[in-house]
N, C-alpha and C positions, 0 to 999 in steps of 0.2 A: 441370644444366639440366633443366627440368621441361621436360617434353614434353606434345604438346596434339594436340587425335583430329584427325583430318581434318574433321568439320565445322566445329570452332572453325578450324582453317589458313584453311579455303576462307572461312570469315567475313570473317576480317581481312584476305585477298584481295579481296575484294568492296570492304569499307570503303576499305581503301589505292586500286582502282580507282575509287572512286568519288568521296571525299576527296582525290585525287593533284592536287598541282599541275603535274604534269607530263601532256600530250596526250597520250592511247592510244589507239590503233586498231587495231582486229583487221580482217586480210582474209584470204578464204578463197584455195584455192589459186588459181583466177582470177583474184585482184584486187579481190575487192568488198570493200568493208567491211562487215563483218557486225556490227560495236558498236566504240563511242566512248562517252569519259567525257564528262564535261561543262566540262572541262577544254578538251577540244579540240574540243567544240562552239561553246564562246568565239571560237577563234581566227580558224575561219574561215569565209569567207561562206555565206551556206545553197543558193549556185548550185553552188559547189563540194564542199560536205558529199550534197548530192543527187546529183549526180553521180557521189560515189563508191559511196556504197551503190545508188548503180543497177550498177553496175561499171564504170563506163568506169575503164580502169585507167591514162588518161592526166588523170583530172580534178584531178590534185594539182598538172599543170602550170602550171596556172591561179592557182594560189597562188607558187608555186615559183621562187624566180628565183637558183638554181644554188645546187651545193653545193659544198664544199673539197677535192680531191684534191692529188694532191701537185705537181699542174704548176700548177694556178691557182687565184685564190681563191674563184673562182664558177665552176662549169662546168654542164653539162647533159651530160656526154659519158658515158657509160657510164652513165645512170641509176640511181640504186640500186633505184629502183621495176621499173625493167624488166628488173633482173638477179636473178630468184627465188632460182635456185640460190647465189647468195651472201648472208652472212651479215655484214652490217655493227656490229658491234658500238658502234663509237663513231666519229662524223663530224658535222663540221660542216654546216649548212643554211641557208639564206635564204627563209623565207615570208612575202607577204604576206597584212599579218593586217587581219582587221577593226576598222577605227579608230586602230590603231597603227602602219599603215604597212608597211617591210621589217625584219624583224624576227631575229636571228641566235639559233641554237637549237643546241644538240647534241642530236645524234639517233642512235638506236639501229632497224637493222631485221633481225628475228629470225626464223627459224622457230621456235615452240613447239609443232609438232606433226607430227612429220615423215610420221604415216600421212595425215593426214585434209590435209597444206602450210597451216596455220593460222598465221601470222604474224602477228608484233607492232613495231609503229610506234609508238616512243615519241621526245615530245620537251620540251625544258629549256629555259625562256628564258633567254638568255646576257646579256639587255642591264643587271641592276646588275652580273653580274662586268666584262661591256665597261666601263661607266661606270666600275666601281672601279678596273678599270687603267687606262684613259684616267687617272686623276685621278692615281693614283700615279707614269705616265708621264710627267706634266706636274710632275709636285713631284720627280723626281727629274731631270727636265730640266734644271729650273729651279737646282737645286742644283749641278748639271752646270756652268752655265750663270755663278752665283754664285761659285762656286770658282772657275774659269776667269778671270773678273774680279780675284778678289782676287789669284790667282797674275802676275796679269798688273802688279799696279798695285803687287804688293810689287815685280818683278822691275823696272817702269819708278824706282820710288823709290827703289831699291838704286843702281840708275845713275846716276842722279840724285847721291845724297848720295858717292857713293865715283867716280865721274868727273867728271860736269860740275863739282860743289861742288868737288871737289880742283882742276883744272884752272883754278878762277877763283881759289881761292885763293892758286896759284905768281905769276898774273897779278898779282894784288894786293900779291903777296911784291917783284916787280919794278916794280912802279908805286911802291912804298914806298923802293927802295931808290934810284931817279930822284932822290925828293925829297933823297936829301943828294950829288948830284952837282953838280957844278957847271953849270946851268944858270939861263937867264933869272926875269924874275919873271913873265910872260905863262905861258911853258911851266910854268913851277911852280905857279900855279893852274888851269891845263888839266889837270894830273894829279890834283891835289887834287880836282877836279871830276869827272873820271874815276874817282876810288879811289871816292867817294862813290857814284857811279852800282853800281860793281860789289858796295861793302859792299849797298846797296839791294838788286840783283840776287840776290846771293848770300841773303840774308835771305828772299827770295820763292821761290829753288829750294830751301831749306831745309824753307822752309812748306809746299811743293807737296812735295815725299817726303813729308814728314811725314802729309801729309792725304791723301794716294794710300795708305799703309798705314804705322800708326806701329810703328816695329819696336818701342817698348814694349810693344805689343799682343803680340804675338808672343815676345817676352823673357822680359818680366815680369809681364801679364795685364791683366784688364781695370781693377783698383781705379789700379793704375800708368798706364795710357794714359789714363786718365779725368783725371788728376790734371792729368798734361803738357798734355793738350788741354785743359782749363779756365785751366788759367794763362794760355794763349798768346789764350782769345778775352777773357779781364780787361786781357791790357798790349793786345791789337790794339782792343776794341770796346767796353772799359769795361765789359763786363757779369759783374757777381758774380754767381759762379756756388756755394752753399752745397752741398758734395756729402759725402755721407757714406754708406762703405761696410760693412758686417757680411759680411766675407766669408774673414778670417784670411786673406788673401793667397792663397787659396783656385783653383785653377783650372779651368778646365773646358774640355769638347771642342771645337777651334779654331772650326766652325761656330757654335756656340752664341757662343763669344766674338766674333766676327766681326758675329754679328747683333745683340744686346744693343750693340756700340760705335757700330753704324752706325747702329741705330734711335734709341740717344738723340743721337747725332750729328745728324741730322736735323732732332727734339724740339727741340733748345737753337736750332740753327739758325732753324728758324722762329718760336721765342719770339723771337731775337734780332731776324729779318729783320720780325714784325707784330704782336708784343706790347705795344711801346710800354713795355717796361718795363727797370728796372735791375738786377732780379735774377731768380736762379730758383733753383729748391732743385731737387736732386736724389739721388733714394735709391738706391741699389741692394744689396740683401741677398734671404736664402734666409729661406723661410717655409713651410708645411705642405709641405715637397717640393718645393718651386718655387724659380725664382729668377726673382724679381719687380726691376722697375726704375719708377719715380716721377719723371716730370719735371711739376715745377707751376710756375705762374708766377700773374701777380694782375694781369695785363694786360691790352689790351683784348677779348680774348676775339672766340667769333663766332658765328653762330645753325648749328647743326649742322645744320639742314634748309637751310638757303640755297643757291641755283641758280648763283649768282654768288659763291662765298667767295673771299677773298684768295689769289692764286698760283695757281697753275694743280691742285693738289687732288691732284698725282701723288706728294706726299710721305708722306702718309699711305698712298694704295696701294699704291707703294713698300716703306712700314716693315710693314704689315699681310701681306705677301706674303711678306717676309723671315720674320717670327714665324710664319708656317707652314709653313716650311720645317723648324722646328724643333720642329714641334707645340705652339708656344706662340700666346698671344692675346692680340691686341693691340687696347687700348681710349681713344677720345679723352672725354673730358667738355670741355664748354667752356659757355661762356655770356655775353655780352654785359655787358662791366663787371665782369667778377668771373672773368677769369682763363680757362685752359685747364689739365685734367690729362691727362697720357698716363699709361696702365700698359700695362706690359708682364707677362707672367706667364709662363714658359717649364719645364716639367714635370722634374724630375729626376729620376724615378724611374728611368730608362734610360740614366741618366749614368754609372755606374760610376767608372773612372779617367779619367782625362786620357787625351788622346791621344797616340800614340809621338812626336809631335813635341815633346807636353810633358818627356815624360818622358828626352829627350835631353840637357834645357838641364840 
């Protein structure tokens, strides 16, 4: 390491004080401020900047509205201005500042000069790390939040298909076996009418597991549950559905499969529910690192600026919420008489393996 004279030191001292985006202040052992950068002549009002360098050594109160100790999150109790002989190395603060309101900082308050008690008052504004954890608090909430759902709606649809469905079907076994007793012909079409009602029934709790969480998803992945659930809205709603996968039976992390099934889940849903049309294509494969999904249709499409679009609009914010959960990005094109596209585009570079639930089956 090359070494540098003291005037060059004391330069780039000056520079960094004077450049710093962080507030400094120096007060002499009284309490006055004796220089401030311009830094933290920014921050705060000039009643209170005058004040201090007159020395009142309560004018920071006037800005100051409590700092973080270990019993609360604001206080005023022990000052750290009014405690010289200690030495705060690192603590939280709350000043208001000028134009920005209250303002959260970490701050440092030092003696640098123990003959002459020269102290140093440095501080840091905390509010993009605040924003960047609020944001990452709320996407892992959210995730929290998501999983939760899904665990919940796999455990309601497991019930479903392995109690209620079994339980209708002994019922059904015995309603069957009425028919070759010896009974009326009034009573023998009340059963026949009954067996009808519960094959119905049974058909609808089958659907409802199914659509609560398809344990294909979970088995076999997503090219497999994509398959099953197209089939089933071609025999229920007539709609062709042209799907084609590139993905070698390929799996990925259960979140990412979970959001990719639900978003184009959605996607079909709403070409189905205001498309006005009979078919849709849909893509799903990997491409520069990503794994991308395509749902298109040639339907009535709709003005993406409109104040009033069809359905209540929470579908999209919905699927676009999910894709950020997963770092991916989600895009509609549409247009009046000529269709709506959705892509989805989802990053794989931090995919690695499958997850240990895949890697059990």
């Amino acid at each position: 390491m090359n070494r540098i004279s003291d005037f060059q030191l004391t330069e780039l001292l000056m520079k960094m004080y004077d450049n710093s985006a962080e507030a400094i202040f120096f007060f002499d052992s009284s309490g006055k401020v004796i220089s401030m950068n311009s830094a933290a002549r920014l921050i705060l009002d000039a009643e209170v900047l005058n004040r201090m360098t007159a020395g009142d050594t309560k004018a920071i109160c006037l800005s100051c509205k409590g700092y973080t100790n270990e019993q609360e999150l604001r206080t005023c109790t022990s000052c750290y201005m009014q405690n010289p002989q200690d030495d705060l190395s690192s603590f939280q603060v709350y000043l208001e500042t000028k134009g920005k309101g209250v303002i959260p900082y970490t701050a440092s308050y030092q003696t640098i000069d123990v003959e002459k008690g020269i102290r140093v008052f440095m501080l840091r504004d905390l509010t993009k790390q605040y924003k960047t954890q609020e944001s990452l608090n709320q996407k892992t909430m959210m995730k929290n939040v998501i999983k939760a759902q899904e665990d919940e709606r796999k455990r309601i649809s497991r019930e479903l298909h392995d109690g209620v469905a079994q339980e209708m079907l002994s019922a059904l076994v015995d309603l069957r076996v009425l028919k070759y007793m010896s009974i009326d012909g009034d009573v023998l079409k009340k059963v026949q009418q009954t067996e009808g009602s519960l094959m119905r029934l049974l058909d609808d709790i089958r659907h409802l597991s199914v659509e609560l969480r398809p344990a294909t998803l979970d088995d076999l992945g997503l090219e497999a549950a994509f398959r099953t659930h197209f089939k089933w809205i071609e025999k229920n709603y007539g709609l062709i559905v042209h799907f084609t996968a590139e993905l070698q039976a390929k799996r990925y992390r259960g979140e990412v499969e979970t959001v990719v099934y639900r978003i184009c889940q959605e996607a079909v849903f709403n070409a189905l529910k205001y498309a006005c049309t009979d078919d849709i294509t849909v893509r799903l494969f990997e491409e520069d690192g990503s794994l991308k999904l395509h749902v298109i249709d040639d339907g009535e499409g709709f003005e993406m600026n409109t104040t009033n679009p069809k359905g209540t609009g929470l579908g999209f914010y919905g699927m676009k919420e999910r894709a950020e959960l997963v770092e991916g990005k989600l895009s509609v094109l549409s247009e009046l008489e000529k269709g709506t596209v959705v892509f989805l585009e989802i990053p794989l570079e931090k995919e690695g393996e499958p997850d240990e639930n895949h890697n059990r089956r």
